[in-house]
C-alpha positions as a Markdown table, in Angstrom:
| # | Residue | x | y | z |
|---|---|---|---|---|
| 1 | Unk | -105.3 | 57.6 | -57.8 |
| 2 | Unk | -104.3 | 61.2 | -59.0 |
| 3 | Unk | -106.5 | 62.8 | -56.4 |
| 4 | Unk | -105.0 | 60.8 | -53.7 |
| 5 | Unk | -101.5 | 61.4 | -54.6 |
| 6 | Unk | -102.5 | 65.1 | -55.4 |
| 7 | Unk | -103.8 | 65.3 | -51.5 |
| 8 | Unk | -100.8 | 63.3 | -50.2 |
| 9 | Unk | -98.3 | 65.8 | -51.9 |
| 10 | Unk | -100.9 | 68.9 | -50.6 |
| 11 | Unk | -100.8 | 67.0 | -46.9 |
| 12 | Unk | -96.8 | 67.1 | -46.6 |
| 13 | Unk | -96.7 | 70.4 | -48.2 |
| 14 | Unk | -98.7 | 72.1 | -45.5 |
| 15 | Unk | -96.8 | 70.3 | -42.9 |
| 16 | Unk | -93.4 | 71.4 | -44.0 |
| 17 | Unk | -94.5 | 75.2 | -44.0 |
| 18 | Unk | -94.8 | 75.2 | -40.2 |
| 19 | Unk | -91.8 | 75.6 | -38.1 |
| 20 | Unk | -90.3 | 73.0 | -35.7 |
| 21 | Unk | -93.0 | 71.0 | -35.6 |
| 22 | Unk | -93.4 | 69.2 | -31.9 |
| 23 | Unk | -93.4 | 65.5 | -32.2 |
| 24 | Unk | -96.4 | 65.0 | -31.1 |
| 25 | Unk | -97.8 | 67.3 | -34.5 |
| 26 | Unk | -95.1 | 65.2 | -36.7 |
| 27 | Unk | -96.8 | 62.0 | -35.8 |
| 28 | Unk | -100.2 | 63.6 | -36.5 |
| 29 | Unk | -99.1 | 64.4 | -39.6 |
| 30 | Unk | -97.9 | 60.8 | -40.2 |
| 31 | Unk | -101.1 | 59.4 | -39.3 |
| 32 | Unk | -103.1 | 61.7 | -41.4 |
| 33 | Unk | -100.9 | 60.6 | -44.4 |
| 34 | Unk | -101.0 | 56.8 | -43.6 |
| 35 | Unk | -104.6 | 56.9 | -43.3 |
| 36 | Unk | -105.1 | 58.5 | -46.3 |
| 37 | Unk | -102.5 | 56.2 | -48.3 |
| 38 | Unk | -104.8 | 53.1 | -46.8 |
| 39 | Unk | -108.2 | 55.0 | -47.8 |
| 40 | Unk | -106.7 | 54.9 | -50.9 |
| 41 | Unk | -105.4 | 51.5 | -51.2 |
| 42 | Unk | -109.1 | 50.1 | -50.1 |
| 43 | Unk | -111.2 | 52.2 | -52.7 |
| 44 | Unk | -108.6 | 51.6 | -55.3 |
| 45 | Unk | -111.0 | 51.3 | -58.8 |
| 46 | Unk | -111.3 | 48.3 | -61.2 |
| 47 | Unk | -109.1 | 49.3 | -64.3 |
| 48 | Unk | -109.5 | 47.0 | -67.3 |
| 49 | Unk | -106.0 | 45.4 | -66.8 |
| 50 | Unk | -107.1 | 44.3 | -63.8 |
| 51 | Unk | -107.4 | 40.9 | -65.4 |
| 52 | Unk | -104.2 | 40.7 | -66.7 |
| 53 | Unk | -102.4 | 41.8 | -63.7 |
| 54 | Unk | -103.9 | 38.7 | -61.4 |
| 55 | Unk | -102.7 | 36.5 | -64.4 |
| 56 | Unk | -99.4 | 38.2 | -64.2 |
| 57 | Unk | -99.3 | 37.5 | -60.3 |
| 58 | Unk | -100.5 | 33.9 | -60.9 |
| 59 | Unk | -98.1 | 33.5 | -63.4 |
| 60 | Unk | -94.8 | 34.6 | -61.3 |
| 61 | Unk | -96.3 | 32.9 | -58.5 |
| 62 | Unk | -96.0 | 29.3 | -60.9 |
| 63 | Unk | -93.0 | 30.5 | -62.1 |
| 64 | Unk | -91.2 | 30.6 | -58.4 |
| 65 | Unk | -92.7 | 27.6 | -57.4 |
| 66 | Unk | -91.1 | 25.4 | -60.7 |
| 67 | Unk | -88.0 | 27.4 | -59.9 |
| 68 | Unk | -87.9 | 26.7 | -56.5 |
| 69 | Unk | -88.9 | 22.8 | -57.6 |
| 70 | Unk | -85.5 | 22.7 | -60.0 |
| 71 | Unk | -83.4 | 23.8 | -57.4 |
| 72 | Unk | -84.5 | 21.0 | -54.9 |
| 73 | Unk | -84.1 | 18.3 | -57.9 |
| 74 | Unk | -80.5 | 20.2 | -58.9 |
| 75 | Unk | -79.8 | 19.4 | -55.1 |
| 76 | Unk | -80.6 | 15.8 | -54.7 |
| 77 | Unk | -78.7 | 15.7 | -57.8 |
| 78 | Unk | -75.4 | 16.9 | -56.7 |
| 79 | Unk | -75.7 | 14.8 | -53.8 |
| 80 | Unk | -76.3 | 11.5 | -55.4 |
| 81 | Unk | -73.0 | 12.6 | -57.9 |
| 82 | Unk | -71.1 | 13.8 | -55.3 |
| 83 | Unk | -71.6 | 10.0 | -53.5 |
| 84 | Unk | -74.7 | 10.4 | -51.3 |
């Protein structure tokens, strides 16, 4: 993770020492940096919270859905009171 970031940050700073760049050199530049953000997204390494963060994700995901659930009883609710 540091290394990527460390060769992101070194990948911009070369590219802002040139002059005008051409845009044909600017979107080289972009792709160099988007490829390595997505190298580094697919060999990102198993940490040991790894575990608890796909709970945490599960976790919000349940939470949304019973949120979203309420809001579709709190609905038919106010219709029936208000004479549906």
């Amino acid at each position: 993770m540091i290394r990527t970031a460390a060769l992101a940050v070194a990948v911009l700073a070369l590219a802002a020492c040139g002059g005008t760049p051409s845009d044909s050199q600017a979107d080289a530049d972009k792709a160099a940096a988007d490829r390595a953000a997505e190298q580094a997204a697919a060999k990102k390494q198993k940490t040991v919270f790894d575990d608890q963060l796909k709970a945490l994700d599960k976790a919000k995901g349940v939470e949304k859905q019973l949120q979203d659930d309420k809001e579709k009883r709190d609905e038919e609710l106010q219709k029936q009171e208000n004479g549906g």
